[in-house]
C-alpha positions, 0 to 999 in steps of 0.5 A, a space after each residue: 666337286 666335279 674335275 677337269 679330267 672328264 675326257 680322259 675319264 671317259 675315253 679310259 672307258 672306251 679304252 675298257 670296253 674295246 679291251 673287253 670285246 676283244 678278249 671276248 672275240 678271243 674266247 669265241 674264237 679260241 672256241 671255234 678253233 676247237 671245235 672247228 678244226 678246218 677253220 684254223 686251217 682256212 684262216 692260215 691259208 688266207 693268212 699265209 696267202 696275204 703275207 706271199 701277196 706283200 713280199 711279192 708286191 715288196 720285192 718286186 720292180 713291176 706294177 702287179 697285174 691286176 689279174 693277179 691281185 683279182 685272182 687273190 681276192 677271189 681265191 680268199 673270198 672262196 676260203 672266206 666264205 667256206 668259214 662262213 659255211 663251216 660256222 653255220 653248219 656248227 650252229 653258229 651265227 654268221 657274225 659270231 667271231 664278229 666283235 660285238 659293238 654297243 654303239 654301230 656308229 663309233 663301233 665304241 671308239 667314241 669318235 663318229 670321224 672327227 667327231 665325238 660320237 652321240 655315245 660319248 656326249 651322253 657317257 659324258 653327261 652321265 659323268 659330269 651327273 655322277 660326280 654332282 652332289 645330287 646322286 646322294 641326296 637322290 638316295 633320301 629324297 625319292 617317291 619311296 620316301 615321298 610323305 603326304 602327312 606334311 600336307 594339311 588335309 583341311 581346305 585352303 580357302 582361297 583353292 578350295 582344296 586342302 594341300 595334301 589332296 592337291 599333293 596327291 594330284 600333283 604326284 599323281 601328274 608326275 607319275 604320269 610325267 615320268 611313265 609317258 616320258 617316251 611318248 609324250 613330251 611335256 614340261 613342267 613348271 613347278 611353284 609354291 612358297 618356300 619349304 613345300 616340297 617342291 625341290 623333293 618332288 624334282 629329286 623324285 622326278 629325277 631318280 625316276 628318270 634315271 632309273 629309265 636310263 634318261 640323261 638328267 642334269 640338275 642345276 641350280 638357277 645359279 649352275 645354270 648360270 655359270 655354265 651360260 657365263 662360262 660358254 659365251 665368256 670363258 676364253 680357257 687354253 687348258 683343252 681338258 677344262 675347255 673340253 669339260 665346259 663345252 660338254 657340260 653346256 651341250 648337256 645343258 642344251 640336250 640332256 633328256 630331262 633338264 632341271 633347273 631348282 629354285 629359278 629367280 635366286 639367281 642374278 637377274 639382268 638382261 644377258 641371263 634373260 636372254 640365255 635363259 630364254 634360247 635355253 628354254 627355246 632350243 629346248 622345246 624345238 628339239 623335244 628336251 624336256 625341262 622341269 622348272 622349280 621355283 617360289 615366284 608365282 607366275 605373275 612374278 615370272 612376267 616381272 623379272 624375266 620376260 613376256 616371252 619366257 613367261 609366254 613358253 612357260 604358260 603356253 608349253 608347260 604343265 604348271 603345278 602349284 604346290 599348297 601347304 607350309 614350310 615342311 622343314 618347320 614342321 620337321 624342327 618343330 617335331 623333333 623339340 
């Protein structure tokens, strides 16, 4: 169950990270020290020349002269870049001593000034994934796991090709979905009856994306749901859980990859039409893909929601039919 503690999660980190590039600072410089003698020497004088700058400035009754202060940072300007030399004649870069951030926009505080940086939202994002109950069925439920010997090799009669060779075209397309990810951006609506795999081939889809380092959130129609519900509807005065909510519709509104399993389960009624729709269109504006699974035909899509999602679905999305019966059947039948 995911908690309400995401932000201090998150932020513990930050706390981490920053606590790790200091204590590599410190090794790199405590080895330049011993290499560099000179320079210790150089950063003493700088230091000791800010310290008589303050008590000066402290004990004095008169407005100090600007000469002065232009004279100190020039002075410390000249032993600055003498440090800089002696690096560079050592073999060391310029920057070396410099504090080695993963993100230059938050320099790994995780706010981009008031606020949160792009860093953290997706940290979060992976973390509310993370806690899903979805990483450990991604574990079983994968392409190296994926079996054709479901899927009939004789012809469906009303398609003329048999389900396992439509499979293979169809895994065939996901693969090409998920190696053109980057490039090419695309969505994809996937159908068929109950049971045919088509939740399968989206855990598949999903395990590949994150191997790529993409942000994937995977909901149910009905998660989708709730998180809709609780943006416009919930009035929380608990910050922690408020926090956790506008985090997890913004990952709902931009992760890289959306997937949203078993589409038309969920109550359907006017607000859940309409959400779905600024959902699916906010999306496609910005280039965020979304993977949609469900057992309605297209025609049914047009029934219970609406022309215009059913106009984004055909007009923006690979459609992918999947053939064949009831997989988990098969499976029972097997084991008797």
């Amino acid at each position: 169950m995911l908690n309400n503690s995401l932000y201090q999660s998150v932020m513990r980190d930050y706390d981490r990270l920053q606590a790790d590039e200091k204590h590599q600072q410190d090794l790199r410089t405590q080895e330049v020290l011993e290499k560099i003698p000179e320079y210790g020497k150089l950063e003493q004088e700088i230091v000791s020349l800010c310290a008589k700058s303050a008590r000066e400035r402290i004990l004095s009754t008169q407005k100090p002269e600007a000469d002065a202060s232009e004279n100190l940072h020039s002075h410390i300007g000249t032993l600055k870049a003498r440090q800089q030399a002696l690096l560079c004649e050592a073999g060391y870069p310029s920057d070396y001593l410099d504090i080695k951030h993963i993100c230059p926009i938050c320099k790994d505080t995780g706010f981009d000034g008031n606020d949160l940086c792009q860093c953290f939202r997706k940290a979060a994002a992976r973390r509310i994934y993370d806690q899903s109950n979805i990483v450990p069925i991604l574990e079983k439920e994968n392409f190296d796991t994926f079996n054709l010997g479901y899927y009939s090799e004789i012809p469906d009669s009303r398609f003329g090709i048999s389900p396992a060779e439509n499979m293979r075209t169809i895994a065939a397309r996901c693969h090409t979905y998920i190696e053109n990810f980057d490039t090419q951006f695309t969505n994809l609506f996937i159908y068929g009856e109950t049971g045919v795999g088509k939740s399968f081939l989206t855990h598949c889809i999903a395990n590949e994306l994150l191997k790529k380092s993409r942000s994937v959130l995977y909901l149910t129609a009905f998660e989708l749901i709730e998180a809709f519900e609780k943006h416009t509807f919930g009035n929380n005065n608990d910050s922690e859980e408020s926090f956790y909510e506008d985090t997890f519709f913004d990952s709902v509104m931009n992760c890289d990859a959306l997937i949203i399993d078993d589409l038309g389960t969920e109550m359907v009624n006017n607000f859940t039409v309409s959400q779905l729709f600024l959902c699916l269109n906010h999306r496609q504006q910005y280039g965020k893909s979304t993977i949609i699974s469900t057992n309605l035909p297209l025609e049914g899509i047009q029934d219970i929601y609406s022309e215009r999602i059913f106009s984004r679905i055909v007009s923006y999305y690979d459609i992918l039919l999947i053939l064949g019966e009831d997989i988990r059947v098969k499976k029972a039948c097997s084991k008797d």
